[in-house]
TORMILO-660402 format. One line per field, with one value per atom (N, C-alpha, C, CB): atom name; y negated, x, z; residue number from 1. Coordinates in nm, 3 decimals. Glycine has a CB too. Layout:
<nodes>
atom CA|...
north Y|...
east X|...
up Z|...
seq NUM|...
</nodes>
This chain:
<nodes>
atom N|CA|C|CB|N|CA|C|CB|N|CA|C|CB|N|CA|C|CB|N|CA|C|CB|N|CA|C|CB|N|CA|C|CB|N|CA|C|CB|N|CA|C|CB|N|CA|C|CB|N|CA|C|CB|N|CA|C|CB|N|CA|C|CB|N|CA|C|CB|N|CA|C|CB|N|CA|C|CB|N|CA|C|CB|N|CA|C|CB|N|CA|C|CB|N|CA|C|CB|N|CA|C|CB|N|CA|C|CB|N|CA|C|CB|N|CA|C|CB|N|CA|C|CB|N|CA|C|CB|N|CA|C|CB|N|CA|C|CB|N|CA|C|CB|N|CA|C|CB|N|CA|C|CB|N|CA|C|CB|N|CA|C|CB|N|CA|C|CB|N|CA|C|CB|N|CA|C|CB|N|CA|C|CB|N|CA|C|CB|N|CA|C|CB|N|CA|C|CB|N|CA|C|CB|N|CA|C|CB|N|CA|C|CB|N|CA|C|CB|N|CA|C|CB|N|CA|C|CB|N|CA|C|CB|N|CA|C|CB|N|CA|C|CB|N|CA|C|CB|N|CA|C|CB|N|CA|C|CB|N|CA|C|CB|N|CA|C|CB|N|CA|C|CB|N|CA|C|CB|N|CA|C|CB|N|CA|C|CB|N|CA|C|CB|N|CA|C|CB|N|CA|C|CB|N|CA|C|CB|N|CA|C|CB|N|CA|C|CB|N|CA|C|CB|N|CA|C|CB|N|CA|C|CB|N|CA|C|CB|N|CA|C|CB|N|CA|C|CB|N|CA|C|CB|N|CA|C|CB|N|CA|C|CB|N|CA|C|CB|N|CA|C|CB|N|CA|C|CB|N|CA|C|CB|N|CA|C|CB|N|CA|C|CB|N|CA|C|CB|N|CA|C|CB|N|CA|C|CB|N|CA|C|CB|N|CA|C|CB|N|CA|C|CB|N|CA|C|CB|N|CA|C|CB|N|CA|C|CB|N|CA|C|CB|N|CA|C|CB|N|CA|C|CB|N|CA|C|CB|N|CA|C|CB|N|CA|C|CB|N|CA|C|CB|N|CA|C|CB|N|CA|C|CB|N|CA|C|CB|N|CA|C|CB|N|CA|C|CB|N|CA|C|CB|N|CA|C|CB|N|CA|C|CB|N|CA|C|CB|N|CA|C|CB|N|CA|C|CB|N|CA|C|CB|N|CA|C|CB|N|CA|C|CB|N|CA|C|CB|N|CA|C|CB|N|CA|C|CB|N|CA|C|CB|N|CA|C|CB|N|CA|C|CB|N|CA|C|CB|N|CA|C|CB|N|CA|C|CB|N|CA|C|CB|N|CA|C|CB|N|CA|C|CB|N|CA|C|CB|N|CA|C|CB|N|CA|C|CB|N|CA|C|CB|N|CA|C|CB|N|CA|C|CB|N|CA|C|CB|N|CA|C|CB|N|CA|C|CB|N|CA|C|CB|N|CA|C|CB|N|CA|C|CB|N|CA|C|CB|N|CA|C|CB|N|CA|C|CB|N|CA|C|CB|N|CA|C|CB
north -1.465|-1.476|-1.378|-1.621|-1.309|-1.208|-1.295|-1.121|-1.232|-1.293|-1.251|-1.237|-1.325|-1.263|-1.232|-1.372|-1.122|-1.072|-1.048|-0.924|-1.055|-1.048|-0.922|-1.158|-0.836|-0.718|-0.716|-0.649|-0.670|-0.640|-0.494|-0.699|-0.485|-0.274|-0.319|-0.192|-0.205|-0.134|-0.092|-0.021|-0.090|-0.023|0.078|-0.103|0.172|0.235|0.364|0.275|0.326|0.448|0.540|0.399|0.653|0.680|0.801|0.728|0.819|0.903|0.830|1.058|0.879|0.785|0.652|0.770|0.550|0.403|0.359|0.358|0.310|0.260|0.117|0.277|0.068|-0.119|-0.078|-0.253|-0.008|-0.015|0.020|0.014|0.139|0.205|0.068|0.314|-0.009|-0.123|-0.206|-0.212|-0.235|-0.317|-0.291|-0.310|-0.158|-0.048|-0.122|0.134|-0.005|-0.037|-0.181|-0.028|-0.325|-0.456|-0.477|-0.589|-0.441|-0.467|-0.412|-0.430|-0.297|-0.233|-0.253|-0.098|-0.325|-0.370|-0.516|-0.421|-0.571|-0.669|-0.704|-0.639|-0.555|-0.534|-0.462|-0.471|-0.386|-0.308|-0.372|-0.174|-0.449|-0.498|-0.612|-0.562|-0.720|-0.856|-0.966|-0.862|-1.083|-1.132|-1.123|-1.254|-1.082|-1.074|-1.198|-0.985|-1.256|-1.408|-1.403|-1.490|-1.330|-1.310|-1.177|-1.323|-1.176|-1.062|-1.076|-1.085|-0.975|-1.014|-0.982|-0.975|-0.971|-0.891|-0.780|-0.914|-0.662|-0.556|-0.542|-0.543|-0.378|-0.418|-0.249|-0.516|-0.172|-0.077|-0.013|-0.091|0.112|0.169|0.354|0.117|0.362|0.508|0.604|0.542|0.721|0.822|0.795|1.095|0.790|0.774|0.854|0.678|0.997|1.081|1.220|1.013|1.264|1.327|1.276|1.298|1.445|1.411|1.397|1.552|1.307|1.331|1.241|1.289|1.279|1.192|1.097|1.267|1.078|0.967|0.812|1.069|0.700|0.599|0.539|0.520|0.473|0.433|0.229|0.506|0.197|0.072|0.054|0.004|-0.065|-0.105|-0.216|-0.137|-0.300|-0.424|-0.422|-0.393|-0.535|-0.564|-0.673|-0.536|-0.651|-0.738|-0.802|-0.644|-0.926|-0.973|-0.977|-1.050|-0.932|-0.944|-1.028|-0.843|-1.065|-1.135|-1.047|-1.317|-0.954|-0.880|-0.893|-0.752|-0.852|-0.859|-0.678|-0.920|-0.563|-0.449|-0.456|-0.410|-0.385|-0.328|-0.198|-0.273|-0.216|-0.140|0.030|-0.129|0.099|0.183|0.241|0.190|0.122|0.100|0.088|-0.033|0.049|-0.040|0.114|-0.189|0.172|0.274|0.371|0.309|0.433|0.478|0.453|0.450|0.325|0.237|0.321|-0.005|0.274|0.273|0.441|0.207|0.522|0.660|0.702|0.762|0.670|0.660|0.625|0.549|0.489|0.446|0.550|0.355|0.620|0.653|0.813|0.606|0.868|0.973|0.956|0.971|0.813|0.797|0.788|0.708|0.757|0.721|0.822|0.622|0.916|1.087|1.134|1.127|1.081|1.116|1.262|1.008|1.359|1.456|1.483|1.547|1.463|1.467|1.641|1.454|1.588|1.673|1.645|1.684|1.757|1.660|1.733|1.598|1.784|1.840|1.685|1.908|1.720|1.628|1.571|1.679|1.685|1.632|1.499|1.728|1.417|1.355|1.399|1.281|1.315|1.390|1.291|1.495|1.323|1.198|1.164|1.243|1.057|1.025|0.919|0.944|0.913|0.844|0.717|0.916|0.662|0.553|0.617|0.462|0.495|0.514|0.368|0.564|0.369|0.273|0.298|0.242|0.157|0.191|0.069|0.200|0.074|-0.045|-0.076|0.029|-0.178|-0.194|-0.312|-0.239|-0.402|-0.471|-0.523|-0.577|-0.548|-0.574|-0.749|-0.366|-0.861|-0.949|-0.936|-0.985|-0.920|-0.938|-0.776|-1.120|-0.692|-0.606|-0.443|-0.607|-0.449|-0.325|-0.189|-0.389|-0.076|0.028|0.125|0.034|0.261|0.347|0.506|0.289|0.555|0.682|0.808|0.653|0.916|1.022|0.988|1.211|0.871|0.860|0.734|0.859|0.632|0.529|0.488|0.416|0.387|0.352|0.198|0.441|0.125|-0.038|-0.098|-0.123|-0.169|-0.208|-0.027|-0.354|-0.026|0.077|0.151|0.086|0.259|0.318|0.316|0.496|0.329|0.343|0.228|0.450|0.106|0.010|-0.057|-0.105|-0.070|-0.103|-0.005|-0.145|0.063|0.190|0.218|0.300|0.136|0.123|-0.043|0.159|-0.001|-0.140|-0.200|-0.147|-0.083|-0.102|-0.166|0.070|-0.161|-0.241|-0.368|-0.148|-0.374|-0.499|-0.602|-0.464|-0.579|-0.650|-0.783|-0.523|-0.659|-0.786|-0.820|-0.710|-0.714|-0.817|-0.943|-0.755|-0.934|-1.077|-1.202|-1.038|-1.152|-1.241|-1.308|-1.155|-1.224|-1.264|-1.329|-1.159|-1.307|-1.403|-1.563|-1.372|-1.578|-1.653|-1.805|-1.570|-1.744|-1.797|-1.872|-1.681
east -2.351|-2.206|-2.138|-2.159|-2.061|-1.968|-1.914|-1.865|-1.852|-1.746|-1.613|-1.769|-1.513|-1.352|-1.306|-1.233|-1.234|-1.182|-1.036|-1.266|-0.882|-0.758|-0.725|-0.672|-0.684|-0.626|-0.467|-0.651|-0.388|-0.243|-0.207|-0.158|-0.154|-0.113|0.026|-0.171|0.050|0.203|0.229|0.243|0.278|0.284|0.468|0.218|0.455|0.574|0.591|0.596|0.707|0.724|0.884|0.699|0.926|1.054|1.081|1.098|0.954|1.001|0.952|0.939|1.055|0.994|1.054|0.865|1.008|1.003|0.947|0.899|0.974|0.992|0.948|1.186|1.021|0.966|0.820|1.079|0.804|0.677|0.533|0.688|0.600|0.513|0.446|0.606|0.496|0.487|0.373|0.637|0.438|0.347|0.200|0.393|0.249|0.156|-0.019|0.257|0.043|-0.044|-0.118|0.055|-0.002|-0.038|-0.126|0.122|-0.131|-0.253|-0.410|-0.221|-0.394|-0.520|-0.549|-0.530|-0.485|-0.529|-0.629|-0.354|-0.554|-0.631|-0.749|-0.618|-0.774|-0.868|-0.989|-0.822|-0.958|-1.035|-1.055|-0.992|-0.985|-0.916|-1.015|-0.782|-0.924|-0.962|-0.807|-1.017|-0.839|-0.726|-0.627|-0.737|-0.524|-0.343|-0.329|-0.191|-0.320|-0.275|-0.117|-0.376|-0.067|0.101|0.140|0.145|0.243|0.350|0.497|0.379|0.578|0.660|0.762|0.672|0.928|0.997|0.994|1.116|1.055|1.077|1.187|1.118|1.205|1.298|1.299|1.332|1.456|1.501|1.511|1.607|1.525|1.500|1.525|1.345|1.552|1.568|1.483|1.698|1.472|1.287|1.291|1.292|1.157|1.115|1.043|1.071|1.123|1.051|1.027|0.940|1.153|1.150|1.305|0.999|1.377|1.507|1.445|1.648|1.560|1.516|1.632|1.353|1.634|1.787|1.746|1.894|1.638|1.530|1.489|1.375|1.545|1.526|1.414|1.628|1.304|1.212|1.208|1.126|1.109|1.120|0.989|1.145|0.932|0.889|0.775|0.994|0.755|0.655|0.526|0.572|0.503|0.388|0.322|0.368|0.134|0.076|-0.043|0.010|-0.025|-0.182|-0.281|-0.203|-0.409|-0.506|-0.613|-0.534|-0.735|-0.876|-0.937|-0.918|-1.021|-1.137|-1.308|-1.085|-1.377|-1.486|-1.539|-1.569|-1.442|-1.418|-1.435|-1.285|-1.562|-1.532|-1.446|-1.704|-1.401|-1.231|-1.309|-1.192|-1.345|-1.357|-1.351|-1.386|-1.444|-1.441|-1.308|-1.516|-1.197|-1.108|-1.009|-1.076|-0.984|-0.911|-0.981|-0.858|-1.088|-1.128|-1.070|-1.238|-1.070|-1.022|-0.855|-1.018|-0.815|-0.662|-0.632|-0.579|-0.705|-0.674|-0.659|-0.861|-0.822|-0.832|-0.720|-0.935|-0.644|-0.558|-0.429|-0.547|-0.425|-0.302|-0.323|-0.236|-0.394|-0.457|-0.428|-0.611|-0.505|-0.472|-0.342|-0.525|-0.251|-0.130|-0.033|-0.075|-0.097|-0.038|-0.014|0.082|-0.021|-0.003|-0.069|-0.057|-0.039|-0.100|-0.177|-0.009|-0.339|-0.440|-0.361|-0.594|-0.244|-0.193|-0.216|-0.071|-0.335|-0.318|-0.251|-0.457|-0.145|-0.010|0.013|0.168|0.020|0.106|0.199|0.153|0.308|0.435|0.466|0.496|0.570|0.597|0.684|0.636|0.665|0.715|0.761|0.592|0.836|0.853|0.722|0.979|0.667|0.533|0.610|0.385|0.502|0.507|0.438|0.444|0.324|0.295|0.203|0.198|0.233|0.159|0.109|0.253|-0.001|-0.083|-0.147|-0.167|-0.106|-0.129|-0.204|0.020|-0.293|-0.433|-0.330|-0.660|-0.215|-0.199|-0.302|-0.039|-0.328|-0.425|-0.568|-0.355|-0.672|-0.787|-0.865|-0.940|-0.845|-0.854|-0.819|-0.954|-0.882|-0.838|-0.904|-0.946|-0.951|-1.024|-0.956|-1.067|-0.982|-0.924|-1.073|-0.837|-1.020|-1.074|-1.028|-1.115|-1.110|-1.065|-1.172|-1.024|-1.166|-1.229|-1.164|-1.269|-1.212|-1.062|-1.043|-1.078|-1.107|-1.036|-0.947|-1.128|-0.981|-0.899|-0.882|-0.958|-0.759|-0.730|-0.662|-0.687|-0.701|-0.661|-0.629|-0.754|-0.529|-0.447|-0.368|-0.380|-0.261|-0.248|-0.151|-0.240|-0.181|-0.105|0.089|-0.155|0.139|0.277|0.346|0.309|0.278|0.338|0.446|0.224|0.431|0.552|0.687|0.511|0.714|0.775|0.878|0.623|0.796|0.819|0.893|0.666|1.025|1.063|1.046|1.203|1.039|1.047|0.853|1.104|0.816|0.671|0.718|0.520|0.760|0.751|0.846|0.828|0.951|1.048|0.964|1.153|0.906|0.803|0.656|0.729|0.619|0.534|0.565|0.464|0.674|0.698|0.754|0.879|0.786|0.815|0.667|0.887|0.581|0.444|0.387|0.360|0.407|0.369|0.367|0.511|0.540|0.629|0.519|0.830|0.488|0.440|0.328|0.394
up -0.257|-0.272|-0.177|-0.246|-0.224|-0.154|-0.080|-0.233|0.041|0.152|0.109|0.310|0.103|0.052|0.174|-0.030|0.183|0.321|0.272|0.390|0.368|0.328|0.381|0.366|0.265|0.284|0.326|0.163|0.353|0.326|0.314|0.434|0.181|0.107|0.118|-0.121|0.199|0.126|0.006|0.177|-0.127|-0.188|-0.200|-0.285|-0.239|-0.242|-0.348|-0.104|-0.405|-0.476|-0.455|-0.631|-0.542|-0.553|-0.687|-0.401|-0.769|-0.893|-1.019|-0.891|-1.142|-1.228|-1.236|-1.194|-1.329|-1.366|-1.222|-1.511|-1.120|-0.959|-1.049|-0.847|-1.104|-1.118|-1.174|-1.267|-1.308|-1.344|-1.316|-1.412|-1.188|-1.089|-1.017|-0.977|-1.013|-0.915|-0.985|-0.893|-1.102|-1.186|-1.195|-1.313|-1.233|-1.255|-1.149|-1.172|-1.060|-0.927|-0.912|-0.801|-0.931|-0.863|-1.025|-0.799|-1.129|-1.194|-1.164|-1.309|-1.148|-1.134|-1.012|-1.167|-0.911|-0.754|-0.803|-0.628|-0.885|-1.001|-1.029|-1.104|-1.133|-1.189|-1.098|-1.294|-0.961|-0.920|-0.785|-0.933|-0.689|-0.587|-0.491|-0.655|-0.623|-0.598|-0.641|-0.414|-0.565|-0.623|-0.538|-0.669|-0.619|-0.539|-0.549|-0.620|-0.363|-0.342|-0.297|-0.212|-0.252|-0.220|-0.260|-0.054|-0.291|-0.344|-0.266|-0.523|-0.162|-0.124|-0.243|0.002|-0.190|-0.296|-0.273|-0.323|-0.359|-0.396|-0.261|-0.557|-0.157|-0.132|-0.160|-0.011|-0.125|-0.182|-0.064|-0.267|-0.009|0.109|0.107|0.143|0.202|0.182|0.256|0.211|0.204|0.220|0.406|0.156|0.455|0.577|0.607|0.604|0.704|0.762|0.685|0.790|0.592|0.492|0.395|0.432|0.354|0.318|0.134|0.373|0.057|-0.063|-0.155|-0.075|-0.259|-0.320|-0.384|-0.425|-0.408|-0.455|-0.343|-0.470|-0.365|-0.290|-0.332|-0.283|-0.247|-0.285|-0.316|-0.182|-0.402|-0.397|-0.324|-0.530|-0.208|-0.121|-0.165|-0.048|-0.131|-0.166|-0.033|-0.353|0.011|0.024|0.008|0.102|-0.036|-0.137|-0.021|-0.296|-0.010|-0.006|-0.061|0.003|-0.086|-0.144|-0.096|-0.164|-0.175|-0.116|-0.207|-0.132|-0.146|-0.180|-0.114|-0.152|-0.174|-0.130|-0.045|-0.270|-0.167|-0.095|0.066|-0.130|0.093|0.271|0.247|0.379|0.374|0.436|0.348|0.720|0.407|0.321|0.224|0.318|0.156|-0.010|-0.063|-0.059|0.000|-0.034|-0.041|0.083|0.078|0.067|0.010|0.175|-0.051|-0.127|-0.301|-0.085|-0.298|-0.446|-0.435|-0.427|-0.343|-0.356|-0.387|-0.197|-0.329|-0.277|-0.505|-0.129|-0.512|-0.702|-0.726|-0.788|-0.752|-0.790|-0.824|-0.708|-0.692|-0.682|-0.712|-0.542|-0.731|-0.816|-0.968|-0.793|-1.018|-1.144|-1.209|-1.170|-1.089|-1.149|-1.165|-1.083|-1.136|-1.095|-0.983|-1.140|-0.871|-0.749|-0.729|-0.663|-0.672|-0.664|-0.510|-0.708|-0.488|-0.433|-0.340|-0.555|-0.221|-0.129|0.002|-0.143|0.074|0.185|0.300|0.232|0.249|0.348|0.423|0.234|0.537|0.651|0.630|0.750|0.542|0.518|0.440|0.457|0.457|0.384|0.239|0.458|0.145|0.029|-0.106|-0.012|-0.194|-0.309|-0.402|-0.422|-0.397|-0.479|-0.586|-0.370|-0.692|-0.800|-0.743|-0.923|-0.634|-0.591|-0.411|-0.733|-0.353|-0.225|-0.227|-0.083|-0.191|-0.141|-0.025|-0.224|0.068|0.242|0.233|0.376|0.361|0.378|0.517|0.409|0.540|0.690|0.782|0.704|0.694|0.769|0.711|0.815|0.791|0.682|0.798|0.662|0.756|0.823|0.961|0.803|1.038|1.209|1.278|1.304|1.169|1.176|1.259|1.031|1.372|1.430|1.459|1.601|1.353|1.338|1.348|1.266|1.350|1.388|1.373|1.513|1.292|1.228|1.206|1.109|1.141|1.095|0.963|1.099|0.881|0.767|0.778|0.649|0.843|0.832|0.988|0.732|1.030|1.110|1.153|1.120|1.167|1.164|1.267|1.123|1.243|1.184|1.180|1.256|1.041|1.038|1.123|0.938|1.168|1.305|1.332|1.301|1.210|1.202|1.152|1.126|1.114|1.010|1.098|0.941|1.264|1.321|1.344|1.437|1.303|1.284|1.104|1.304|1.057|0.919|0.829|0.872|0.879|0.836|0.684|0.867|0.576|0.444|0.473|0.329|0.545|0.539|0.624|0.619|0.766|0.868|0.767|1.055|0.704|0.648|0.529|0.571|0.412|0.336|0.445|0.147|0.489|0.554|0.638|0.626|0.708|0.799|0.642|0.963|0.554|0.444|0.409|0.312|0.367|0.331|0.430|0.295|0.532|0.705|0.703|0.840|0.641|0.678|0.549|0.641|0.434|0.300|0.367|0.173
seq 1|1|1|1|2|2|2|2|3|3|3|3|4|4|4|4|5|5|5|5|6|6|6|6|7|7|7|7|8|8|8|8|9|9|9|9|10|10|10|10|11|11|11|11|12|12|12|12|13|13|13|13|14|14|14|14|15|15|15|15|16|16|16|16|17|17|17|17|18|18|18|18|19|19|19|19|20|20|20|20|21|21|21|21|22|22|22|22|23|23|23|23|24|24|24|24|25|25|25|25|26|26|26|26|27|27|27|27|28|28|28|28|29|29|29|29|30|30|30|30|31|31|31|31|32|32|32|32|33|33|33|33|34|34|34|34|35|35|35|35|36|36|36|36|37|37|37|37|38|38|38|38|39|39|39|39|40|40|40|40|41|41|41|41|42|42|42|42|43|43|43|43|44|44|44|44|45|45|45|45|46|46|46|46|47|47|47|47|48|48|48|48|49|49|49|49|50|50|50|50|51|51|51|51|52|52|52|52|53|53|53|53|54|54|54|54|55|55|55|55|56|56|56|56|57|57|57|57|58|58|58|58|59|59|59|59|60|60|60|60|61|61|61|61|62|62|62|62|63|63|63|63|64|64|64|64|65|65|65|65|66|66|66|66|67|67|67|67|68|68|68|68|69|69|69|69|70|70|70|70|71|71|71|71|72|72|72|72|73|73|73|73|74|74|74|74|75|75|75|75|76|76|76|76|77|77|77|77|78|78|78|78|79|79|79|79|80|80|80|80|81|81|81|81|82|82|82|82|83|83|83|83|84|84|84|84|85|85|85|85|86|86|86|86|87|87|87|87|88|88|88|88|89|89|89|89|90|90|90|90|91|91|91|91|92|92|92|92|93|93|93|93|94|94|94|94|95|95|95|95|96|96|96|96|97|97|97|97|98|98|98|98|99|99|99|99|100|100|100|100|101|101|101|101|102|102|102|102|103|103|103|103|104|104|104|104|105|105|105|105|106|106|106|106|107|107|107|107|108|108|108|108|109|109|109|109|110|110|110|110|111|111|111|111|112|112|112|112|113|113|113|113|114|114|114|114|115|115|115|115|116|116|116|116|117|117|117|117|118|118|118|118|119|119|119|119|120|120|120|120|121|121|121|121|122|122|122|122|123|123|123|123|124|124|124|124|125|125|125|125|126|126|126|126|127|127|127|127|128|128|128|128|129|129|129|129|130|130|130|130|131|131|131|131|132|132|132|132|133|133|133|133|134|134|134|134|135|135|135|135|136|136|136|136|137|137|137|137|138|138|138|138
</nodes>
């Protein structure tokens, strides 16, 4: 028997269908993931760290996966490839069709050049601290 471990993703978008981008994503987190046990709301926000006339919509999801952390942002990185995201790995920030962020992975603090845990900026990032303290609160 697999062990279920609790993820928490940011998800975020700002081009395009923004609600369905959403949908989009929280299915195939689903199908590829594990199970989505909380969903905060949607909240609306403006670009972070980068100008753009495009406002993004926000969310963050609890999951229970069996995915190790790796695996997991590996999955997501696909995801967001599939969904058109374009595989840029400029520094800059920029308008995407979906972002998927790994901010926490159970109690798990890591640290590599591909991933970093809990994730380095998420206190910095209110369109994340805002649903996450909602999903906290559940």
């Amino acid at each position: 028997m697999n062990t279920l471990h609790v993820a928490y993703l940011a998800l975020g978008t700002n081009l395009g269908d923004k609600k369905r981008n959403l949908l989009t994503a929280i299915a195939w987190i689903k199908e590829e993931i594990g199970t989505v046990a909380a969903v905060s709301s949607v909240y609306e926000t403006e670009p972070w760290g980068f100008v753009s006339e495009n406002t993004f919509l926000n969310m963050v999801i609890k999951v229970e996966t069996a995915l190790p952390p790796l695996e997991l942002l590996h999955v997501t990185r696909k995801m967001e490839r599939k969904m058109g995201r374009p595989e840029d790995h400029s520094p800059a920030y920029q308008d995407r069709i979906i972002d998927i962020d790994l901010i926490f992975y159970d109690d798990l603090v890591y640290d590599s050049d591909e991933l970093t845990l809990p994730h380095p900026r998420y206190k910095e990032r209110r369109f994340v601290t805002e649903p996450l303290k909602e999903l906290m609160r559940l």
